[in-house]
N, C-alpha and C positions, 0 to 999 in steps of 0.2 A: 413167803411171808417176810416181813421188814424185818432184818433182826440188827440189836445193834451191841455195839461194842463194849462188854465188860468193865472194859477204864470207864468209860463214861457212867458207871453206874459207883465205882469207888470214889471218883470225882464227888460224887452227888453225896455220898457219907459227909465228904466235910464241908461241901458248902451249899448251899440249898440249890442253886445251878450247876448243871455239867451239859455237855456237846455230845451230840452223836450221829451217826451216822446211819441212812437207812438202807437195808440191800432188799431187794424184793420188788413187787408188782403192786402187794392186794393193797396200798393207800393211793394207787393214781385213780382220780389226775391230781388230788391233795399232795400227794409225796410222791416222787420219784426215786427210783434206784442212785443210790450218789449222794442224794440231798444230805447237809447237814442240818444238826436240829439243836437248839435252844431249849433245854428242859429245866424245868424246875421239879425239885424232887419235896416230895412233903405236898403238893399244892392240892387243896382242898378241891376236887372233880367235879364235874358238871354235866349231864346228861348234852351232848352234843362234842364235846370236847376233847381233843385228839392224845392220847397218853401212851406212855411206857409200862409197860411189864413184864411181867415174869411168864412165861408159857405155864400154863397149867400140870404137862404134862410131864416138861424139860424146864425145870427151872430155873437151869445156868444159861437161856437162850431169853435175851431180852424183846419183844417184839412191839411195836406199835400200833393201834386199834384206835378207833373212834368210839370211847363211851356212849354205847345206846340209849342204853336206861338201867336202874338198879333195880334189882331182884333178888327176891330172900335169897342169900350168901352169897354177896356181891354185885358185879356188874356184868353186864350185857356189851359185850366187842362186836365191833363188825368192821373189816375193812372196807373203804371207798368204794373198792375194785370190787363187786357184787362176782366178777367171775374169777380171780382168785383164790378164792376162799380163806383157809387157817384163820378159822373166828371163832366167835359162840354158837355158830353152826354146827361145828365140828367139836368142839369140846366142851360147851354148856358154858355156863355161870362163873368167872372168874372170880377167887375169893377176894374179897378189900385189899387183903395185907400183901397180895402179888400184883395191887395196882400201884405203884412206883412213883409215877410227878405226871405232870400234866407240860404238854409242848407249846412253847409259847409264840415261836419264831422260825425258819428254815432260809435256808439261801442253797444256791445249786453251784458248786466250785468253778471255779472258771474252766471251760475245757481247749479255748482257745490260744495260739501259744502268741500271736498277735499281741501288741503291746501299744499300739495307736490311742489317742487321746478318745476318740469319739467309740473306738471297738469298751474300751475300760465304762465308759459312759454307761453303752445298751447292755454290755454286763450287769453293772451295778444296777441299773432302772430293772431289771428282766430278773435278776437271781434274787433279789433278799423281798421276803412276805412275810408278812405274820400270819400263823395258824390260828385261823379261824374258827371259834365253836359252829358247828353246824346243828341247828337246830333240828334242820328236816332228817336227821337220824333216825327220828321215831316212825317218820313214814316210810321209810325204806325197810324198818324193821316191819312194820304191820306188810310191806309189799311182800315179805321173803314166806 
């Protein structure tokens, strides 16, 4: 399961954006292991919409989820990666107040040590995307 890094959540205290990093499986092919992430903390969630929170269980462990849909006492998680898992499969209904900001942006760090004009190019065309709300969440939910 994605989890990410603590600073990037004190970050988010004082300014409504902070960065993070994702380690894990269950957001591909959305997110990758490595990726970095562009979060806004406070942002108002959207059934399809990729977010940071608090584990239900561990709440010092940050993880990332696609908001399904909302459900009496919170939201509805699911990862990308259907065979992953560490979702709302496995621990029910996440409350509102351990939903955290909403991911606006990701790029994938360079892994190449190459420095060539045209390598820096398909880096930059290929690593930076904005995270997309995925509408079709809902039917993957009714699929599971």
């Amino acid at each position: 399961m994605p989890e990410l890094s603590q600073e990037s959540e004190r970050r988010g205290a004082v300014l409504p954006f902070g960065l993070a990093e994702v380690h894990g499986p269950s957001m591909v092919p959305t997110l990758h292991h490595g990726d970095r992430l562009l979060v806004q903390y406070g942002a108002r969630v959207r059934p399809g919409d990729v977010v940071v929170l608090r584990h239900p269980f561990q709440q010092d462990l940050l993880v990332v989820k696609r908001a399904a849909e909302r459900r009496e006492g919170g939201w509805w998680v699911l990862g990308d990666n259907a065979y992953a898992g560490g979702d709302s499969t496995d621990y029910g209904t996440v409350p509102e107040e351990l939903v955290l900001g909403k991911v606006w942006f990701r790029y994938r760090p360079r892994t190449s040590a190459r420095r060539s004009p045209l390598e820096l190019v398909r880096w930059a065309l290929s690593a930076a995307r904005p995270v997309l709300t995925d509408r079709s969440a809902s039917r993957r939910l009714r699929a599971r």
